[in-house]
N, C-alpha and C positions, 0 to 999 in steps of 0.2 A: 120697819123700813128705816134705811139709813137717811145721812143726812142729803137732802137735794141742792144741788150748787149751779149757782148761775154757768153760764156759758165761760164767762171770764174767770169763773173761779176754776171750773174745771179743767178748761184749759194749761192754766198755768200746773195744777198739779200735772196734767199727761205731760207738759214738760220738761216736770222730775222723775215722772215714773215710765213716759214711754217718749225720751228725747229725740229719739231721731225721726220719728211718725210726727210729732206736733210741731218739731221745729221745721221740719219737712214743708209740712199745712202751710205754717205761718208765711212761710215763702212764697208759696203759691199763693197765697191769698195775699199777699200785698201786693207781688206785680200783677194780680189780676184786677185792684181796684183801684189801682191809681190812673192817674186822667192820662188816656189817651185819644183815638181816635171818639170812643166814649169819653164824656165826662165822669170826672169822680161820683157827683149826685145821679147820673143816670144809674150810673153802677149799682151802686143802694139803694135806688126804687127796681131795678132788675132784681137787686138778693131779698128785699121785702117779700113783690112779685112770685118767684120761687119758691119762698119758705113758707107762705103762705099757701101755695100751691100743694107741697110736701108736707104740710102741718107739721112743721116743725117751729112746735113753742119756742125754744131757749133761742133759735135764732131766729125769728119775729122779734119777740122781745128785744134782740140787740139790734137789728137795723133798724127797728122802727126807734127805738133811742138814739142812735146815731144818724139816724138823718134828722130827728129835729134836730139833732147838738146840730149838724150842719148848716140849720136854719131853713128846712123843708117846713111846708106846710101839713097841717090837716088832709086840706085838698088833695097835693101831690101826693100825698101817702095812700088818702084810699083810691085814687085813680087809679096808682100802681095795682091797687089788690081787686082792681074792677076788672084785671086784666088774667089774675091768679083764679077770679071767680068764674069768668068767661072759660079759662081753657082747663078747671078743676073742678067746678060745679059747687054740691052742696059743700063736701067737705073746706072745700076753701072760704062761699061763705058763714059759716059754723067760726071756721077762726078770724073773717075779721071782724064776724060782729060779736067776736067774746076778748080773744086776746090782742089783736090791733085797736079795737078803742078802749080797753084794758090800758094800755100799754101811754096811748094817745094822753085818754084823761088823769093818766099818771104825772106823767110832762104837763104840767099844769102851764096855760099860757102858750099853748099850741096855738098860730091862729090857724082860721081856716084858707 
């Protein structure tokens, strides 16, 4: 198996190798999380929310990083995923009770 690369890593290679799809992405995905009628933090407990819904590791792993950088809590975090649990079942809680407090107890000095 090759090598596995974060979200951020990977990204930046599709970049170079598929420029006009990820720069494409990057667009959309900045005017979609920036604060509008939503705030910016609601945004990121919404893409938490979803990702965990989709069990999609690589992006758990980054909004649940980027919203504490944000200075989210514990609390708000798994609230958000109380929410991924309710409308996805097992599968959603499978990831956040492996890769969201993974990810949590990583970010050491998370409060709650």
């Amino acid at each position: 198996m090759g090598k596995k690369y974060t979200l951020v890593e990977g990204m930046d290679l599709l970049k170079e190798q598929l420029p006009n799809v990820a720069n494409a992405f990057g667009v959309l995905r900045d005017e979609a999380i920036k604060d509008g009628v939503l705030s910016a933090r609601t945004k990121r407990l919404m893409m938490i929310a979803v990702s965990v819904a989709l069990c999609c590791e690589p992006c758990i792993r980054t909004h649940v990083k980027t919203a504490v950088e944000m200075g989210m809590s514990r609390t708000e975090i798994l609230e958000a995923t109380g929410i991924s649990i309710l409308m996805a079942g097992g599968p959603a809680i499978a990831y956040t009770s492996t890769v969201v407090l993974e990810v949590l107890d990583e970010m050491n000095g998370v409060k709650a």
